[in-house]
C-alpha positions, -999 to +999 in steps of 0.1 A: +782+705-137+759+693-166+765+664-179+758+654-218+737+624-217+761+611-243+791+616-228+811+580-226+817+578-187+842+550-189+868+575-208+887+591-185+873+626-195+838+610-179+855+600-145+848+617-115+870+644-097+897+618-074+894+590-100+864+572-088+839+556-109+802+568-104+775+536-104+745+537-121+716+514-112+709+490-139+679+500-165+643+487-154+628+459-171+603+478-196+582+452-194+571+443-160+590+472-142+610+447-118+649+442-121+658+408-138+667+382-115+700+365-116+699+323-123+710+300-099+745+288-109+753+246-109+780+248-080+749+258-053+728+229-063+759+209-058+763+223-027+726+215-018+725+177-028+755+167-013+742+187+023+708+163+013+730+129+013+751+139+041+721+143+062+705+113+048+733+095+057+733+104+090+701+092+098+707+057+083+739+052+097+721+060+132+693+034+127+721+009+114+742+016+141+710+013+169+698-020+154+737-034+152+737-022+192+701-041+199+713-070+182+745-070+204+726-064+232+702-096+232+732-115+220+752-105+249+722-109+269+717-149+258+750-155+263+744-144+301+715-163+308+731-192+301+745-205+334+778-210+341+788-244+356+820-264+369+819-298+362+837-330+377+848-361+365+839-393+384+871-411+403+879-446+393+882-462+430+888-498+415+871-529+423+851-543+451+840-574+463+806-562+480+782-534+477+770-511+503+732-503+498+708-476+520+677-495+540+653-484+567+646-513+600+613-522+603+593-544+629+586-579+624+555-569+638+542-531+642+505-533+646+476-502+660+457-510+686+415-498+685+390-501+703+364-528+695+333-509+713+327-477+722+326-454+755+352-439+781+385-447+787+386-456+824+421-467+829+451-475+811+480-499+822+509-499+795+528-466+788+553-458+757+586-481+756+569-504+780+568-542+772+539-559+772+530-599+765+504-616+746+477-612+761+484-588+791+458-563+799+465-528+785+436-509+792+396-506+805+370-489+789+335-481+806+303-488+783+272-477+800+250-472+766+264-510+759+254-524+789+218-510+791+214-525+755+224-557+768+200-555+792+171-546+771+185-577+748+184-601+777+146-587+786+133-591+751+150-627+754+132-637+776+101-623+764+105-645+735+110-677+750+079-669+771+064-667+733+077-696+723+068-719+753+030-707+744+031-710+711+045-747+711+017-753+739-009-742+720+009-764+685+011-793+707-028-787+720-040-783+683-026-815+670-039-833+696-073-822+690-066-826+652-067-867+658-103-869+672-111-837+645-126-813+672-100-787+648-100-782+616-066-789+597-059-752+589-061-741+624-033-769+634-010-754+607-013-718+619-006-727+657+022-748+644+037-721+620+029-697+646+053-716+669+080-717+643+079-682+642+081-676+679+108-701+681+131-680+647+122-648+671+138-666+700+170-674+685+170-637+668+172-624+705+195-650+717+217-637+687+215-603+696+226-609+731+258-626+722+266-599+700+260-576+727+283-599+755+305-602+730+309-561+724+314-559+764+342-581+765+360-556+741+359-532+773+392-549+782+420-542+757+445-572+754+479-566+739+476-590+707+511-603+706+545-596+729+564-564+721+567-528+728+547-500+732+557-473+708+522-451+709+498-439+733+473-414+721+446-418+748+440-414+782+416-418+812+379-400+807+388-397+768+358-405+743+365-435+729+350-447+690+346-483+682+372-489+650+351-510+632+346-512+598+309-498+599+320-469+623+330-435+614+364-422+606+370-407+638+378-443+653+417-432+665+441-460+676+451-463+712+479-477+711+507-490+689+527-523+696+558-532+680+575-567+677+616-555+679+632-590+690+636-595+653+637-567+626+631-566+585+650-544+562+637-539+530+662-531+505+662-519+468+693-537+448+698-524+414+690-545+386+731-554+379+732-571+409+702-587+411+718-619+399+743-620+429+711-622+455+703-656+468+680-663+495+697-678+526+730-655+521+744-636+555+744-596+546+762-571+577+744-539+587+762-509+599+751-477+613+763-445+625+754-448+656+777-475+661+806-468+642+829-499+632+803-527+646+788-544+624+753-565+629+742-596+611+709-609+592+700-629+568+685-625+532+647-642+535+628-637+508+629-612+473+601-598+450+617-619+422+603-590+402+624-561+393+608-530+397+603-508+362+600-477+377+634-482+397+650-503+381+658-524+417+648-556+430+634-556+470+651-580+494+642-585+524+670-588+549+660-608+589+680-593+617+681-608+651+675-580+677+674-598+709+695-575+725+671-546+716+701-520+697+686-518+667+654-495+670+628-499+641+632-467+616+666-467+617+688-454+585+714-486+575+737-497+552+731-532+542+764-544+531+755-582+496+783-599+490+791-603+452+809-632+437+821-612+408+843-582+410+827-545+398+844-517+390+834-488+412+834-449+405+831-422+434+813-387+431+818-360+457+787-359+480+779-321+463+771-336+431+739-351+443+704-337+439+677-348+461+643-348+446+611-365+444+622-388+419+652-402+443+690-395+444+702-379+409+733-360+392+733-336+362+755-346+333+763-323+306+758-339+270+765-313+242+758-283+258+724-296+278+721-308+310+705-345+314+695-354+349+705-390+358+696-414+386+720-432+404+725-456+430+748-453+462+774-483+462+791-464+495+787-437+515+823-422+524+812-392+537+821-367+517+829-388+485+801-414+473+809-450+455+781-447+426+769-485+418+748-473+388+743-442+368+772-428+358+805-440+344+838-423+344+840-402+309+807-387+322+808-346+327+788-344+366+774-310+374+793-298+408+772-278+431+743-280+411+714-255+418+679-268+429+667-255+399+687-273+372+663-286+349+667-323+327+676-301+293+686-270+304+716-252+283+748-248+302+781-233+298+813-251+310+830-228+337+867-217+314+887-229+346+878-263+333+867-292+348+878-309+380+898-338+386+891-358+415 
């Protein structure tokens, strides 16, 4: 069927059989040929940015969220590596009349024995923990080089004197002649300077053979006052080195003698009770190995000095030992007598940190840890009567680790601190 080009297709006489419209593709562009494109309507670009933000802010809140995490990390992380501690408060235990300080028994006398000349051992008398008396014979030594020197001393000796009796012949001659001048004056004063030379040579040899006799007479070691043998480090056929001043370190000591009738204890008092030291006073010693005996000395002497890096003063403290029960090197307590009444605090034993520097505790001062030395008033066992150091409103580190440091940041343990 032909249709006029004219013909209006949107009337109903210009609609296909069944009532459907026919489409026609839209008229070319006469100008460029292409169809005309369409423009982009507002609500896509809407749709565009906000995509654009929502993705943006993604990825910020994913970098503010990681840094947030990090920063909660190394907080968390400081936090951890602070240690955690339990502290302890010390124990008022009242007053006492005395205080109990540490000291170490030393012999009156405690003195190395060397040998004065050198050579082989060729017997020894006196064993360890054997007494001995002034003067009694501890060992022989055999000197074979020493005894051909003194020989050769003695020869040349006598070779001098032979010297000497001619020269003061031949002196004596000269001046005789020198009265009826059959000699001139010069030759006298040679023959008699040649005689004073002969005689200085003479008394040089003499000289050298009482050094000699005297070296040999060393080949009998004497003990040098009475005591106890504590050491022997030689024995028979072993090389023995003169100890001399002039001879080489490997001079060793043979033996080792120790006065014990009567012992010293040195002991360091802390400056408070310094005052309450008088020479003369009676002081009790007690040990562990004799538990509820007490021994007796008496205070001798002091440094009158207190020590600055310490803070102590050093007594000495006498203790008869006639009975031999105290050994020397023992570990005591010296109990001092004070006229005054001190207030006391006790520690528990794990509290204390032994170090180089001597006995301390860590106390916790805002937060930090300061290490503090004390001194032992009393040893209890497991509790410790502190004479100096700390004081009772004092925070004390329990159980504190060998490597607590004098500044080191703490944390309080939340179960609080512990009463004793």
């Amino acid at each position: 069927m032909l249709i006029d080009e004219n013909t209006d297709m949107t009337s109903p006489a210009g609609q296909r059989p069944g009532g459907s419209t026919p489409h026609f593709p839209p008229h070319p562009d006469p100008a460029h040929g292409l169809p005309e494109p369409k423009p982009v309507s507002a609500a896509v670009w809407i749709v565009v940015a906000i995509a654009v933000v929502a993705v943006l802010a993604s990825i910020v809140y994913g970098v503010l969220s990681r840094a947030a995490a990090e920063r909660k990390l190394e907080q968390v992380t400081a936090v951890d590596a602070i240690p955690t501690i339990t502290v302890v408060h010390p124990a008022v235990t009242g007053v006492s009349a005395e205080i109990a300080l540490p000291g170490n028994t030393q012999a009156f006398n405690d003195t190395p024995i060397y040998a004065r000349t050198s050579g082989y051992l060729k017997q020894w008398f006196v064993d360890i923990g054997q007494h001995v008396a002034k003067g009694q014979l501890m060992a022989t030594i055999e000197t074979p080089e020493l005894d051909e020197q003194l020989q050769v001393a003695r020869a040349n000796l006598k070779s001098a004197q032979a010297d000497l009796d001619l020269a003061n012949t031949t002196s004596t001659r000269y001046q005789n002649l020198l009265k009826s001048d059959s000699v001139s004056k010069q030759e006298t004063d040679v023959a008699v300077s040649g005689a004073a030379a002969k005689q200085a040579a003479v008394d040089a040899a003499e000289a050298n053979v009482r050094r000699l006799q005297q070296l040999q007479s060393f080949e009998s070691v004497y003990a040098p006052f009475t005591g106890v043998v504590t050491e022997r480090n030689t024995d028979i056929g072993a090389l023995i080195d003169n100890g001399s001043p002039s001879a080489s370190n490997t001079a060793k000591e043979l033996f080792r003698i120790a006065a014990i009738d009567k012992l010293r204890v040195y002991v360091a008092v802390p400056e408070t009770y310094a005052p309450a030291i008088r020479d003369g006073d009676t002081a009790a010693l007690t040990l562990d190995e004799y538990p509820g005996q007490e021994f007796y000395g008496k205070i001798t002497r002091n440094s009158s000095a207190i020590d600055q890096a310490s803070r102590t003063l050093n007594v000495e403290v006498d203790v008869d030992n006639a009975a031999g029960k105290l050994l020397p090197g023992a570990y005591v307590f010296v109990h001092f007598k004070i006229p005054q009444q001190v207030q006391m605090v006790s520690l528990p034993a794990n509290t204390l940190l032994f170090r180089a520097q001597g006995l301390q505790v860590g106390i916790v001062r805002d937060g930090r840890v300061h290490l503090q030395k004390v001194t032992i008033g009393k040893d209890n066992g497991a509790s410790l009567e502190i004479a100096t150091g700390v004081t009772a409103s004092d925070e004390v580190v329990l159980d504190p680790s060998d490597s607590l440091t004098d500044g080191q940041q703490v944390q309080v343990s939340t179960q609080g601190t512990v009463v004793r």
